[in-house]
C-alpha positions in Angstrom: -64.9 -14.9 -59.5 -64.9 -11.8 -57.6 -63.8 -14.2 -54.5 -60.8 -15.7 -56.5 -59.8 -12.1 -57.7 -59.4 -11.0 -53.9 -57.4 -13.9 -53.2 -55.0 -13.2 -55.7 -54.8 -10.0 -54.9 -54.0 -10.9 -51.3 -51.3 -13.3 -52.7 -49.6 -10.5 -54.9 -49.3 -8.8 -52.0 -47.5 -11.2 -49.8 -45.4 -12.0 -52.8 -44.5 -8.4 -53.2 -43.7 -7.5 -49.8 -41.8 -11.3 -49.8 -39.8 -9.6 -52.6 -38.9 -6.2 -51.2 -37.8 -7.6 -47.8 -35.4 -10.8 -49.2 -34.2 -8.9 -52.6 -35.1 -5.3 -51.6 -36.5 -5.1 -55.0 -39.8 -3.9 -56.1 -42.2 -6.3 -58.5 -44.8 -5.9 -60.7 -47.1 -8.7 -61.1 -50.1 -7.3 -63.5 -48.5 -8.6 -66.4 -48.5 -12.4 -64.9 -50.2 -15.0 -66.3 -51.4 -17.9 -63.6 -52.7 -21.6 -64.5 -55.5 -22.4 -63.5 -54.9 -24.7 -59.4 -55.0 -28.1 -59.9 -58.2 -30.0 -58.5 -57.0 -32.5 -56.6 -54.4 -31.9 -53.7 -53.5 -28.9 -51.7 -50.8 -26.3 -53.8 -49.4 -23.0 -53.3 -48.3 -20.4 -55.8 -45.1 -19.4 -56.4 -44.4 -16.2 -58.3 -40.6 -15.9 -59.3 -39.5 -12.8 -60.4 -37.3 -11.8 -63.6 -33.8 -11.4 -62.8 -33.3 -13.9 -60.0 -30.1 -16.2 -60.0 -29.7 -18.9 -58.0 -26.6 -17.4 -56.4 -28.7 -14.6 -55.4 -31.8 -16.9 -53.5 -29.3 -19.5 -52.0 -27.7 -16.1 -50.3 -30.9 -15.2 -49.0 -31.5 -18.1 -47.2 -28.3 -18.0 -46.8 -28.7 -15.0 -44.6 -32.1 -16.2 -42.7 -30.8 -20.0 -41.8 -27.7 -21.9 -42.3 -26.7 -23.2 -45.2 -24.1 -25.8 -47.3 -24.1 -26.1 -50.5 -21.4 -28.6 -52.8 -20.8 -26.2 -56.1 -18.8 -23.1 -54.6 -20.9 -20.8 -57.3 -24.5 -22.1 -58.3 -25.0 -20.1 -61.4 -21.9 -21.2 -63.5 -22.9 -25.3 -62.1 -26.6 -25.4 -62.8 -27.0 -24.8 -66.5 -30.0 -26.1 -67.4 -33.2 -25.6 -66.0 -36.6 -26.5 -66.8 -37.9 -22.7 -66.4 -35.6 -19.4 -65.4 -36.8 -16.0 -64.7 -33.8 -14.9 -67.1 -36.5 -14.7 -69.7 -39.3 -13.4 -67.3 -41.3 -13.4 -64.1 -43.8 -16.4 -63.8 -45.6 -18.6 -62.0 -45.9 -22.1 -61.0 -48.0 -24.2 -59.0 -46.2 -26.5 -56.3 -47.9 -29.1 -53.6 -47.9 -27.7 -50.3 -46.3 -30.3 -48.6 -43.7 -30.1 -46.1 -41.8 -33.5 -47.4 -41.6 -33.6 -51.1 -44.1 -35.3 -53.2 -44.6 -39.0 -52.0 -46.4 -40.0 -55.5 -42.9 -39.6 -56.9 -40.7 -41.7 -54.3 -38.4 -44.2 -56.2 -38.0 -42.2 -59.1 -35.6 -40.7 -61.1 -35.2 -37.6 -63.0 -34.9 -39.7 -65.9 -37.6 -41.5 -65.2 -39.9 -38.2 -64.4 -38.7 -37.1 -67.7 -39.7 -40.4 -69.3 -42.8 -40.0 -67.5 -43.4 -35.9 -68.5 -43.9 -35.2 -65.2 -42.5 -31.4 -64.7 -40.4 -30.7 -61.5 -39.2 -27.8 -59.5 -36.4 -26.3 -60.3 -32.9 -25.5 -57.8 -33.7 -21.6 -57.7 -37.8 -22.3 -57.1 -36.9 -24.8 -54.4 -34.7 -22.5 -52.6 -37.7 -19.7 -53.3 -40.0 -22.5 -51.3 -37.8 -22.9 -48.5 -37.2 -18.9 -47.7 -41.4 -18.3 -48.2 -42.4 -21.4 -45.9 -39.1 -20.4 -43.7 -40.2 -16.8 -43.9 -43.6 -18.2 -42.9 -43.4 -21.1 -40.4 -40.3 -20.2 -38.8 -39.8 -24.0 -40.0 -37.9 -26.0 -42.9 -39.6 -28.2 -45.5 -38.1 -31.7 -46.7 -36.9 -32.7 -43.2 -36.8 -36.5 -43.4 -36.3 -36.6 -47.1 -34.7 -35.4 -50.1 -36.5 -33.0 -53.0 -35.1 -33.9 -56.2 -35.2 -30.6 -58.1 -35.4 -32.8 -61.3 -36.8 -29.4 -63.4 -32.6 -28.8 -63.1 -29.5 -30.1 -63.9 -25.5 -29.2 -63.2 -23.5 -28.5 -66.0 -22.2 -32.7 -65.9 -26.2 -33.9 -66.0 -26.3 -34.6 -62.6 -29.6 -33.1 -60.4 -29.5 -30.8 -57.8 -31.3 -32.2 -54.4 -32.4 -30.2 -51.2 -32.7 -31.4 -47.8 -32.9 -29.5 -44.5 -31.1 -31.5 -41.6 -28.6 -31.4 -39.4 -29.4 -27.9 -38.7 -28.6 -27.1 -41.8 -30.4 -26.4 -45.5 -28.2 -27.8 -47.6 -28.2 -28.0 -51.8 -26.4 -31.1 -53.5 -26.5 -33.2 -56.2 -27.1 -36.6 -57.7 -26.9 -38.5 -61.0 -30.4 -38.2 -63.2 -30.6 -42.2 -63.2 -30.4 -42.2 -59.1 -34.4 -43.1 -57.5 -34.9 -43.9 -53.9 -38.0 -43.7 -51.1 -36.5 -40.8 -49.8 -35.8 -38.6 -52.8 -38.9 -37.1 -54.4 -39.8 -34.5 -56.9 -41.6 -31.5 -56.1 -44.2 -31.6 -59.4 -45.1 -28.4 -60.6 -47.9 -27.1 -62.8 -47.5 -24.0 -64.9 
């Protein structure tokens, strides 16, 4: 226990100084409640804070890598997400994969719904990409898509992520679309 306490400790840390550097705001994270890690599979924790938009994480990358995105402004496009740190800081566990989940290649959002299978959403995706960036010097989902299928634009349609062509780039496609190289991210809260 003691072990587990230091570790999160560590990762408040990292999270807070994360925080301060990209959104030169300060966060308080003793309030947070965390799920317990999944047993099976490798994940990391990511702690989103209160207040974020997805205008203002896709300019963050924005400013560390290049980006393209299709909607001109992110916040009036996406309207519906599965989770938003408008009503508070959380946390969710995500696979620490560089591609997006493989267990989920082939399916839809509609089907992941069908299937109560909770993905990540546009604004923790782009969160992912600027901690592993941040990290690695390196971009996740390089040879396929992530389905962030815990969001949708204002028409229904699901925002996707994929780094390539030297670019990170944020677009979209419709909730009944499945193929081997768009994946959901699955997330435990």
């Amino acid at each position: 226990m003691a072990k587990e306490k230091l570790v999160i400790q560590k990762l408040f840390s990292d999270w807070s100084k994360f925080y301060s550097k990209h959104f030169n705001i300060k966060v308080d994270f003793s309030e947070i409640k965390i799920s317990e890690v999944p047993k099976e599979g490798k994940w990391r924790l990511l702690l989103i804070e209160k207040g974020l938009t997805n205008n203002k994480v896709y300019d963050a990358c924005k400013r560390k890598f290049s980006c393209f995105k299709y909607a001109e402004d992110l916040n009036k496009s996406v309207t519906k997400n599965d989770r938003d740190p408008k009503n508070g800081t959380y946390a969710i566990w995500v696979r620490d994969v560089v591609g997006a989940d493989g267990v989920h290649k082939n399916k839809s959002a509609k089907m992941l719904q069908e299937e109560k299978i909770s993905g990540i959403t546009l604004l923790e995706r782009m969160i992912l990409e600027l901690k592993y960036f941040t990290e690695t010097g390196k971009h996740l989902d390089i040879s396929n898509w992530t389905l962030c299928s815990g969001s949708r634009y204002s028409d229904g349609h699901v925002p996707i992520v994929f780094c390539g062509f030297s670019q990170f780039m944020v677009g979209w496609c419709s909730a009944e679309f499945s193929g081997e190289s768009l994946r959901s991210r699955e997330v435990v809260s």
